[in-house]
C-alpha positions in Angstrom: 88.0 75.6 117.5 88.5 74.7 113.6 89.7 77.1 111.6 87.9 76.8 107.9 90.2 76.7 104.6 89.9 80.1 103.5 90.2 81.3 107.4 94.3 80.0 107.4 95.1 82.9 104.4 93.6 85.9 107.1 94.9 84.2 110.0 98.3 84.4 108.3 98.0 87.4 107.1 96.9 88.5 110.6 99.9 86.5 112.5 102.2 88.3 109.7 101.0 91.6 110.5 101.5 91.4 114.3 104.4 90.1 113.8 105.9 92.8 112.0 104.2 96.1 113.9 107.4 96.1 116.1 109.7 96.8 112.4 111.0 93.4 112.6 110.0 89.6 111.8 112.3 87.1 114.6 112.9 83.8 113.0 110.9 82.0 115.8 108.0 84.4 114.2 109.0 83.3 110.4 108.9 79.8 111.1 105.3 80.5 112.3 104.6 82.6 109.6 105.9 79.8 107.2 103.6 77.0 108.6 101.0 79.3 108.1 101.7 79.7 104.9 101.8 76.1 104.3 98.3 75.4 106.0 96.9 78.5 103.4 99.1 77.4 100.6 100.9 79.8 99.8 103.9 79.4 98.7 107.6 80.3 99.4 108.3 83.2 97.0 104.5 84.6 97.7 105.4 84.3 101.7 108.8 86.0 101.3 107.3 88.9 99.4 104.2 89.5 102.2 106.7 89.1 104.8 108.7 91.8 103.0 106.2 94.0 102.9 104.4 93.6 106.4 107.6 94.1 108.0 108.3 97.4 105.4 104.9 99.1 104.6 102.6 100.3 107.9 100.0 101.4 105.2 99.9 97.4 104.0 99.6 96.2 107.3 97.2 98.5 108.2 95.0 97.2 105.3 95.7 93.4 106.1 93.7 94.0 109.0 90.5 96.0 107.4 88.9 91.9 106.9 87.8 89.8 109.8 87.8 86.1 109.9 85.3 83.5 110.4 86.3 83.0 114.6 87.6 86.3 115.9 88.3 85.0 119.6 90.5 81.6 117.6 92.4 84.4 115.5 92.7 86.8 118.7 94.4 83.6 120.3 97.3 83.1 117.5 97.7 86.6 117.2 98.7 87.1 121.4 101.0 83.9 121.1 102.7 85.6 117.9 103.2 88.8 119.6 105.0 87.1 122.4 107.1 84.8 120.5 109.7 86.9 120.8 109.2 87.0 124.8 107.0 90.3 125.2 104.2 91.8 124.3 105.4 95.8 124.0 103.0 98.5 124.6 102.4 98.8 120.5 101.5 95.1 120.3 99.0 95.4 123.0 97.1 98.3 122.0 96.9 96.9 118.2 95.6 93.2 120.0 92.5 95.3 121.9 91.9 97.6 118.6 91.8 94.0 116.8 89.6 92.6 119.2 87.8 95.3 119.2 87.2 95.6 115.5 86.2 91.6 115.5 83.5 92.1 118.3 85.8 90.5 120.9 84.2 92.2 124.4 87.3 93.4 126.7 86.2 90.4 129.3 86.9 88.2 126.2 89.7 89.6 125.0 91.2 89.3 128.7 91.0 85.3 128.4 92.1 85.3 125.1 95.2 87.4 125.6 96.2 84.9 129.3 95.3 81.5 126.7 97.7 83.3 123.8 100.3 83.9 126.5 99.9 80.5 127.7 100.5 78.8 123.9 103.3 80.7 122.7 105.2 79.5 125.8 104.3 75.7 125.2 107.1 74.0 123.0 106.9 74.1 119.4 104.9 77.1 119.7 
């Protein structure tokens, strides 16, 4: 699936929400969230200051979330292999991936693919 131009800003801002719900950002996560930022661009100080924020202010990520993307099941995809780059997927993490789904029109037989593929790609290397 392609991803569209103005799809790579929500993705990232997606993939830099779920990675901060757990209070912290990894550096295996940040190097993610960087790319991202690249493929949006956006740049370094602009990155810094949304990662500061996602990882500080639930009410901000919260509202990163309220705007879907073009391909829900694609962005449902990065966001499982972010949440387990840092090795697990907590309870949290899961329940915000099925409201997300859920929000994006992702059925729950979906979202069950989706979340074995994510696993799948955040284990490959370079992921």
């Amino acid at each position: 699936m392609s991803i569209e131009s103005g799809d790579n800003l929500e993705l990232l801002k997606a993939v830099l929400t779920m990675a901060a719900v757990d209070g912290r950002i990894t550096g295996r996560e940040r190097g993610l969230i960087r790319a991202l930022a690249g493929r949006a661009g956006v740049g370094k100080a602009s990155i810094s200051a949304m990662i500061e924020i996602a990882q500080d202010d639930e009410s901000a990520r919260e509202r990163l979330f309220q705007r879907a993307v073009a391909d829900p099941e694609r962005a449902m995809q990065l966001l499982v292999a972010t949440a387990n780059l840092d090795g697990k997927i907590t309870d949290e993490e899961r329940s915000l991936l099925v409201d997300i789904s859920f929000a994006l029109g992702v059925s729950s037989e979906r979202f069950n693919e989706i979340f074995k593929a994510g696993i799948a790609a955040s284990k490959k290397p370079g992921a």
